[in-house]
VOTI-237088 format. One record per residue (C-alpha): residue in one letter; x, y, z. Coordinates in steps of 0.02 Angstrom, whole numbers, padded with zeros to 5 digits, always signed. Each point is the difference from the previous one (the first is absolute). Example, Ala and Ser with C-alpha at 12.3 -4.5 7.8 and 13.67 -1.06 7.14 Angstrom:
<sites>
a+00615-00225+00390;s+00069+00172-00033;
</sites>
This chain:
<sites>
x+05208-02343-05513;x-00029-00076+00178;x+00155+00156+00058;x-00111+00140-00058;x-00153-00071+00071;x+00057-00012+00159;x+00099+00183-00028;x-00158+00039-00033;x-00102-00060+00157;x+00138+00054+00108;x-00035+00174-00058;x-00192-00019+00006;x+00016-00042+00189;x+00118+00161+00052;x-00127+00110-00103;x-00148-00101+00111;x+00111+00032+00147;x+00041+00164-00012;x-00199+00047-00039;x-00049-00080+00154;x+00124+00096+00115;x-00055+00178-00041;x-00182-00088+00034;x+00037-00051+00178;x+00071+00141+00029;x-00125+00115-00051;x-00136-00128+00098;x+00108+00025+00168;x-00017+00203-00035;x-00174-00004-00018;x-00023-00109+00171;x+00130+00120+00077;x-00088+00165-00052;x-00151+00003+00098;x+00118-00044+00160;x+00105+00176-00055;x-00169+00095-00031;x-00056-00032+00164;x+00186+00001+00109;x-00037+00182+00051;x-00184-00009+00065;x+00044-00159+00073;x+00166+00076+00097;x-00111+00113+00051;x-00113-00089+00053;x+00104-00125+00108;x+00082+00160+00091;x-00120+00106+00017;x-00139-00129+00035;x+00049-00174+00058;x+00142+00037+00098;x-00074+00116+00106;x-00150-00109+00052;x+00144-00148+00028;x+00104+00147+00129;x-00158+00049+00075;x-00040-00185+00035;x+00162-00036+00062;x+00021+00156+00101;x-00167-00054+00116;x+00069-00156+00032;x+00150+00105+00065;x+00048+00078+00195;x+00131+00134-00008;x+00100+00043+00167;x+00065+00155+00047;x+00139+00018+00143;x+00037+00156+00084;x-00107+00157+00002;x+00009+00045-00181;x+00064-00174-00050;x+00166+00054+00009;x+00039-00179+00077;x-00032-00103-00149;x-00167-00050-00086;x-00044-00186+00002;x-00126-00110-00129;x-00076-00134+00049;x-00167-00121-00084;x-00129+00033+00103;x-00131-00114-00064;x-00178+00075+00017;x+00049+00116+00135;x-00020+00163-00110;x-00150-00054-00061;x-00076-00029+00173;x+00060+00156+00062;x-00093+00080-00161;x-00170-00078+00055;x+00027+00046+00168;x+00003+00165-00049;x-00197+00084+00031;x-00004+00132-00097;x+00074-00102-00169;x-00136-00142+00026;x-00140+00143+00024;x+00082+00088-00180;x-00019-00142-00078;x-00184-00048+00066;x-00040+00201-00032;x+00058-00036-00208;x-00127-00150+00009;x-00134+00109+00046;x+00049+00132-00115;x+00015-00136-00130;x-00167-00060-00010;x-00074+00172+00017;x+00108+00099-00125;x+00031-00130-00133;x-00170-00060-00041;x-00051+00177-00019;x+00138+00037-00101;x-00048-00133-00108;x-00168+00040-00050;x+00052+00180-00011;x+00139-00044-00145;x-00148-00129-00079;x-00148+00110-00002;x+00099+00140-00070;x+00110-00144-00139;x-00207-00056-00033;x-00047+00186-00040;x+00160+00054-00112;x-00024-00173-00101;x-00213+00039-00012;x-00061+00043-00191;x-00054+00166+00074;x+00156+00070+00084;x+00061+00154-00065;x+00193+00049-00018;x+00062-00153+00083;x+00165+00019-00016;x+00012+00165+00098;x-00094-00071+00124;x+00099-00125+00025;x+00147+00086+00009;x-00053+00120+00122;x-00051-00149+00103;x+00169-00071-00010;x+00080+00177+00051;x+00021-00056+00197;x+00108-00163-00063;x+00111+00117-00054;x+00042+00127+00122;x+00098-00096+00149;x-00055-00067+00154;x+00076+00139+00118;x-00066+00141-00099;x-00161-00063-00016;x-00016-00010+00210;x+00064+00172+00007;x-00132+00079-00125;x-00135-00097+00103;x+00062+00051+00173;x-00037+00185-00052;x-00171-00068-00001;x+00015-00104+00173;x+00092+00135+00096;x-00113+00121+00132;x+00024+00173-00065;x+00052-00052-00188;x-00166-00098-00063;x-00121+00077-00083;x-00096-00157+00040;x+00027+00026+00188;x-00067+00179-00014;x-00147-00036-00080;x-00063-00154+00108;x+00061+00150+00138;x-00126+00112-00074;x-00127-00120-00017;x+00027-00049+00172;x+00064-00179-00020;x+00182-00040+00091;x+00090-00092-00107;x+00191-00079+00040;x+00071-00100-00154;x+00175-00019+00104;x-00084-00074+00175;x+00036-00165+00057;x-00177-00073-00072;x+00029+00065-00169;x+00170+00037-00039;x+00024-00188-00082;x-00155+00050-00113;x+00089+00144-00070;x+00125-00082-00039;x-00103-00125-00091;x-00061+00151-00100;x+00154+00030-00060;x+00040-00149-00038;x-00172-00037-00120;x+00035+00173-00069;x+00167-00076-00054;x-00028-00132-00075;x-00181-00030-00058;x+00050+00094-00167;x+00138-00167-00017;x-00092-00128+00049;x-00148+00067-00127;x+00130-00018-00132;x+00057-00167+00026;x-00212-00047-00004;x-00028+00100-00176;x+00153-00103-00078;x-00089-00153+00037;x-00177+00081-00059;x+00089+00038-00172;x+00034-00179-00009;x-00187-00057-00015;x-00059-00033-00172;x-00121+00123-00059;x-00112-00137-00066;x-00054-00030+00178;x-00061+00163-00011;x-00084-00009-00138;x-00100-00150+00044;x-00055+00055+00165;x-00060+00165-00084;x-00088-00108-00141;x-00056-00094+00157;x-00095+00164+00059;x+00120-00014+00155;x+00043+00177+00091;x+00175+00082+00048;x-00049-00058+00185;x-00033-00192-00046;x+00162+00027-00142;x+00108+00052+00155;x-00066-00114+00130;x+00009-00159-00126;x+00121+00032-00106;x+00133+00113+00047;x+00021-00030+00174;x+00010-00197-00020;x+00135+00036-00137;x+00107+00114+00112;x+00004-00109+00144;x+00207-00051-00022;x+00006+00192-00017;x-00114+00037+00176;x+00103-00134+00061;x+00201+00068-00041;x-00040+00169+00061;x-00072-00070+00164;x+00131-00104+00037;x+00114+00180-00051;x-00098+00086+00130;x+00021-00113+00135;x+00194+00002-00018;x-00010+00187+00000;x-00096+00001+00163;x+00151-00078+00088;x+00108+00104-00078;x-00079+00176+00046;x+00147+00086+00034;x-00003+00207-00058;x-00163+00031+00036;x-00019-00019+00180;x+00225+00071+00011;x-00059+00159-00066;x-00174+00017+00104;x+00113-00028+00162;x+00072+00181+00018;x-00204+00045+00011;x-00078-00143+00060;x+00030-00043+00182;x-00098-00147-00011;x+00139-00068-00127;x+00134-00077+00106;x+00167-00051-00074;x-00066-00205-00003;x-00183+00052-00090;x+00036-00125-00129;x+00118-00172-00039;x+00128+00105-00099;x-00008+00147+00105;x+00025-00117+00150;x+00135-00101-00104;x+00093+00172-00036;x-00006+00082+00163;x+00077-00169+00087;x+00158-00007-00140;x+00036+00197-00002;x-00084+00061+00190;x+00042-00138+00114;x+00167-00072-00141;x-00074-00183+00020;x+00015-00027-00198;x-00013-00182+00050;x-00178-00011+00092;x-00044+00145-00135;x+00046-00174-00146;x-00104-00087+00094;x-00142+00109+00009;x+00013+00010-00192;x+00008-00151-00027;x-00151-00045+00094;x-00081+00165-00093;x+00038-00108-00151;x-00071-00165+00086;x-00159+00077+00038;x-00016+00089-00190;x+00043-00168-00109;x-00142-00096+00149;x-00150+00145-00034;x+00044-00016-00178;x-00008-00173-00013;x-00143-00011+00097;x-00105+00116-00116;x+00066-00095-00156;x-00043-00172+00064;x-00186+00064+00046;x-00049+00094-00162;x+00074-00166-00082;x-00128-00107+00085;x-00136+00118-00032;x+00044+00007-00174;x+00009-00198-00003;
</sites>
C-alpha cells in the first residue's frame, strides 16, 4: 500500500512538473514579444536616429588634416577640443542666421498660432457649416512639400510674374517682396501658409476632447460663443497651444527649403541666410563637414534651450 502511494506521488509531481514548464515558457514568450514587435522601429530608430546625432557630436569635436594640394599626402585626425565650435561662432554671418531665426521666430510663430486657433475655434463653433471640407482645404499646404510650395509663391514675388506686383504697379504703389527688408517676411508667408492648416489640426483634436456638458452648462448659463471660447476652450487647449509652439520654434531653426529655393531669385538670400543653410554650405561649399557638426550641433543647442525656455514659462504661468 505505502509502494503505490508513493508510485503514485511520484507521478503526481512529473505531471505538476511538466504543467509548469510549458507555463514558464509561455510567460518568457509573452515578456519576449513586445521586445520582437518593436526590434524593427527600434533598429531603426538607433541607425537612423541616435547614431547620427552621436557622429555628428563626435565629428565637431574632431580636426581633419589634409597634406599636399589635394591631400594627396595623407589626411590626419586629431581631437580638437572646442576648436570647431569656436571657429563656428566666430563665423558672422552664422551668429547673424541664427539671431535673424529669433526674430523671425517671435514674429512668424505667434501669428501662426492664432491663425491655426481662430480658424480650429470656428470649424469646432455650433454654427460652422461643412467643416470637414474646410478643414481639409485648410490642411491642403501641409501636404504639398516645402520646395514646391516656395516655387508657386515666387511666381507671386518675382517682378514681371506677379499679378500682385502689377496691380500695386497700377495703383501706383512699388512693392519688392524679394528686397533685403522684406525678403525674410516672405518667407514667413510661406511658411504660415504651410503649416497653419497642421497646427489647426493638432488644436481641434484637443477641442474634441472637451466634454460637451461644459457646453451645455455655459449655454444653460446664458454664456455666448465669445465667453464659451475665451473660458472654456482656450484654457482647455493650452497643452495643445503649448506642443505646437514648442513645434514651431524647432521649425524656425530648421528653415531650410524655403529660403534654398528663393536664392536663385532673391539676391538678398546669401548662401548662410539661415543655421542650416549656413551649416550646409560650410560641409558641401567650403568641405569643413567638421565645423559644419559643430554648427549643428549648436543649431540643436540653441532649439532644445528656446524650447525649454518656453516650456518652463507657460509652466509657471499655469502654476
Amino acid at each position: 500500500m505505502s509502494v503505490q502511494t508513493t508510485t503514485g506521488t511520484a507521478a503526481e509531481t512529473r505531471h505538476d512538473d511538466s504543467g509548469r514548464r510549458p507555463a514558464r515558457r509561455r510567460g518568457g514568450a509573452v515578456r519576449r514579444a513586445p521586445w520582437l514587435l518593436l526590434a524593427p522601429f527600434l533598429l531603426l530608430f538607433l541607425f537612423t536616429f541616435i547614431l547620427p546625432i552621436i557622429t555628428a557630436i563626435g565629428s565637431s569635436f574632431v580636426k581633419v588634416s589634409r597634406s599636399g594640394l589635394f591631400g594627396e599626402d595623407g589626411v590626419t585626425s586629431r581631437f580638437a577640443w572646442f576648436d570647431n565650435y569656436a571657429k563656428a561662432l566666430a563665423d558672422g554671418n552664422f551668429v547673424a542666421s541664427i539671431w535673424r531665426m529669433f526674430l523671425f521666430g517671435i514674429v512668424q510663430v505667434p501669428i501662426m498660432i492664432v491663425a491655426a486657433t481662430v480658424l480650429a475655434l470656428l470649424l469646432e463653433s455650433a454654427s460652422a457649416k461643412w467643416p470637414g471640407l474646410f478643414r481639409a482645404a485648410f490642411f491642403l499646404p501641409y501636404g504639398i512639400p516645402g520646395v514646391i510650395a516656395t516655387i508657386l509663391w515666387s511666381f507671386l514675388y518675382v517682378p514681371g510674374l506677379s499679378p500682385i506686383i502689377d496691380a500695386a504697379k497700377w495703383m501706383g504703389l512699388d512693392v519688392d517682396f524679394l528686397g533685403s527688408g522684406t525678403v525674410l517676411w516672405s518667407i514667413a508667408n510661406i511658411v504660415t501658409w504651410s503649416y497653419t492648416g497642421y497646427n489647426m489640426l493638432i488644436i481641434i483634436a484637443q477641442l474634441k476632447s472637451i466634454p460637451g456638458e461644459l457646453y451645455e452648462a455655459a449655454r444653460v448659463d446664458g454664456a455666448s460663443p465669445w465667453r464659451i471660447a475665451r473660458s472654456i476652450q482656450i484654457p482647455l487647449i493650452a497643452p495643445a497651444l503649448v506642443l505646437t509652439t514648442v513645434f514651431s520654434i524647432i521649425g524656425t531653426l530648421q528653415l531650410f527649403a524655403e529660403p534654398q529655393v528663393l536664392q536663385s531669385v532673391a539676391p538678398a538670400i546669401d548662401s548662410q541666410y539661415t543655421p542650416n543653410l549656413s551649416a550646409y554650405t560650410t560641409a558641401f561649399s567650403y568641405n569643413d563637414y567638421n565645423v559644419a557638426a559643430a554648427q549643428a550641433v549648436l543649431i540643436a543647442v540653441v532649439a532644445f534651450v528656446l524650447s525649454f525656455g518656453f516650456l518652463r514659462l507657460t509652466n509657471r504661468k499655469s502654476s
